[in-house]
N, C-alpha and C positions, 0 to 999 in steps of 0.2 A: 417608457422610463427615461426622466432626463439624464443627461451624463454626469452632472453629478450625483445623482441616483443611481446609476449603474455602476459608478465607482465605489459607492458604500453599498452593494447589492452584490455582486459575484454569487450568488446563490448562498447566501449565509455560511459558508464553508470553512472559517477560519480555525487552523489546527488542524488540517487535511495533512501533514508530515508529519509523523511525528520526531520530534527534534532530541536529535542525540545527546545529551551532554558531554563537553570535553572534559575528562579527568586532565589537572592537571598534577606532576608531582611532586612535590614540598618539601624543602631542604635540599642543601647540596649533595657536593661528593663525599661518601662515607670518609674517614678518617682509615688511614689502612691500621692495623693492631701493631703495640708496641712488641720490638724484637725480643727473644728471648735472651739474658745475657749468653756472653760468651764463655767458656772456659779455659784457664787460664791451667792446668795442668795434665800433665806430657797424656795419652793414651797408651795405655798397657801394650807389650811388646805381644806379636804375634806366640801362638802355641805352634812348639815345633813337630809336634803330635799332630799328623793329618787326621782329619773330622771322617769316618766312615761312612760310607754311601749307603743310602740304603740299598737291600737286594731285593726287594717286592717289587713286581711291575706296574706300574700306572694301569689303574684299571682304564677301561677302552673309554673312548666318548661316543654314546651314542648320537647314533642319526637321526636328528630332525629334520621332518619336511618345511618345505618352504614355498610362498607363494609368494607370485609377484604383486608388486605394491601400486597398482594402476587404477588408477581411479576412473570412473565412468562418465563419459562424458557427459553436460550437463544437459536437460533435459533444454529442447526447442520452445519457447513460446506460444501459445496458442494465436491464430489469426485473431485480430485488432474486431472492432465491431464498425459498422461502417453505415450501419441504416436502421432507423428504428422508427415502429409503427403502433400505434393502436387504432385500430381500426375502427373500436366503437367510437371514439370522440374525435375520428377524422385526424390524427396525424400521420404522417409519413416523411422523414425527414434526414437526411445525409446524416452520418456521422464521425464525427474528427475528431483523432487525441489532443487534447490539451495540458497543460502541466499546472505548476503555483506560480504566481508571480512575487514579486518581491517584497507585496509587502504579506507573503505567506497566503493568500488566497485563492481558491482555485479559479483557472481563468476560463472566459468562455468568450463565446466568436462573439461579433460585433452584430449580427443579424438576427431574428427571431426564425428565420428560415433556417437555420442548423444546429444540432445538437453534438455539445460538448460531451466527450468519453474521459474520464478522469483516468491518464493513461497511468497512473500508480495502483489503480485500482484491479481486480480478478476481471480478466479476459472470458467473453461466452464460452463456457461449456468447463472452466478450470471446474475442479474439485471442492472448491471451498474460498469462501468469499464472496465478497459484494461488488456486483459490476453498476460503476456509478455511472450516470450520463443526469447531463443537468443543460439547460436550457432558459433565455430569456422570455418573461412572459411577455414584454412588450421593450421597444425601444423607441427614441426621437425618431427615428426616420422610416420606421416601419410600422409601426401602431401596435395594436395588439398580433400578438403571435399563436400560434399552434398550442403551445406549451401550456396557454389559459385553458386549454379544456380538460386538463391533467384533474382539476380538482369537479370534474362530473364522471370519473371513472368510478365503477362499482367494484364490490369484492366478486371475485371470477372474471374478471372481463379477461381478454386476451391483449399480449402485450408481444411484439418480437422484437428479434436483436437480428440480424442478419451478419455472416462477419468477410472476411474479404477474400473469405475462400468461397461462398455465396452458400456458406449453409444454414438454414433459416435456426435459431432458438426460438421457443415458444417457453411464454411463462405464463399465470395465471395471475392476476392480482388479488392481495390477500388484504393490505391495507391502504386508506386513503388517508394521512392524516394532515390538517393545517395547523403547527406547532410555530409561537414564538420565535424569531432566528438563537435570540440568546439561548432557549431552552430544545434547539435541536440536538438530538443525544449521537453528537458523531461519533460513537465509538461503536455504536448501531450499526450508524449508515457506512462508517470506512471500516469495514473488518476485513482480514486479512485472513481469520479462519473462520471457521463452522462453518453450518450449513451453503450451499452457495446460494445467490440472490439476490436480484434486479434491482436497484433504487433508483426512482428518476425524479427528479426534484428542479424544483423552479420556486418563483416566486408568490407572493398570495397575499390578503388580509388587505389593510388600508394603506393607504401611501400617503409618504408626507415628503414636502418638496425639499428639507433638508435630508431628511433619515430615512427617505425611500418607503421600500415594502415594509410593513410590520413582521408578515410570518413568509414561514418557508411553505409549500405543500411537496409533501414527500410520500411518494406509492411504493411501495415495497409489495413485489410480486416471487413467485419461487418458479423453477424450472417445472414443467410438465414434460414426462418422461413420457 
């Protein structure tokens, strides 16, 4: 992939944050309420007839229990993912978190020899979520990569995630698809909830020397319990 190919390439990713809106709020400082007039004549003289007290006792207050207000500390992070393999189509390849870069896309290493962890993304083994890793299929200075063989993988092949406490994950692949980059449905691939599960995505389709790759290939595989 030329470099500037690789710079409109990042694995099709755009909109991998989702972007908060700033409220901002409108109008100034409230106006404070006009005073009520004053009154302008004397207050009635006190009663020299003292007001009687009552004789009933203030009924009791009862006792409420009470518990302290301590919040639980927040749950640790799962270990990072550090190596990923499929075994049928010959990869096995380091892995390192990466982040967006600025012009909002996700970023990946310079080499075909590594794969990217979308460190925004669900950590091996969390509850729920999609754990992303994405990968160049080819670069100037490396030729083609690993990451080409992604789109000869079958449904059931096995896929692992290894993490850097060195506990293997084992997933199943359930689809293989080569989608459009504009018609990739990241809302799909970046979730944050449901079910949890694997997507590894690279490049695919025709290439053109201004506009790069045509489509994404993207495998979505699920944990094996």
């Amino acid at each position: 992939m030329t470099q500037h190919a690789r710079a409109r390439h990042r694995t099709a990713v755009a909109g991998l944050l989702l972007l908060l809106p700033l409220v901002g709020c409108a109008g100034g400082t409230a106006a404070p309420a006009a005073a009520p007039p004053v009154s302008t004549t004397p207050a009635p003289a006190a009663s020299a007839t003292p007001t009687p007290r009552p004789t009933a006792s203030a009924a009791p207050v009862p006792e409420v229990p009470t518990t302290r207000a301590t919040l639980r500390p927040a749950a640790d992070p799962g270990p990072a993912p550090v190596r990923f393999t499929a075994g049928d189509v010959a990869i096995d390849l380091p892995v390192r978190p990466y982040g967006v870069g600025e012009d909002g896309l996700m970023l990946l290493p310079e080499t075909v020899r590594e794969v990217a962890w979308y460190a925004f993304s669900a950590r091996p083994g969390d509850r729920a979520g999609t754990t992303v890793l994405a990968a160049h299929v080819d670069t100037v200075a490396d030729g083609l990569g690993p990451f080409a063989n992604l789109r000869d993988l079958d449904e059931g092949d096995e896929l692992t995630v290894t993490d850097a406490d060195d506990r293997v994950r084992r997933y199943a692949v359930t689809d293989v698809e080569k989608v459009a980059k504009a018609e990739v449905p990241l809302d799909r691939v970046f979730r944050r909830d449901g079910d949890p599960a694997l997507v590894v995505i690279t490049c695919g389709g025709s290439f053109d020397r201004g506009r790069g790759y045509s489509d994404n290939v993207v495998v979505t595989a699920r944990p094996v319990r």
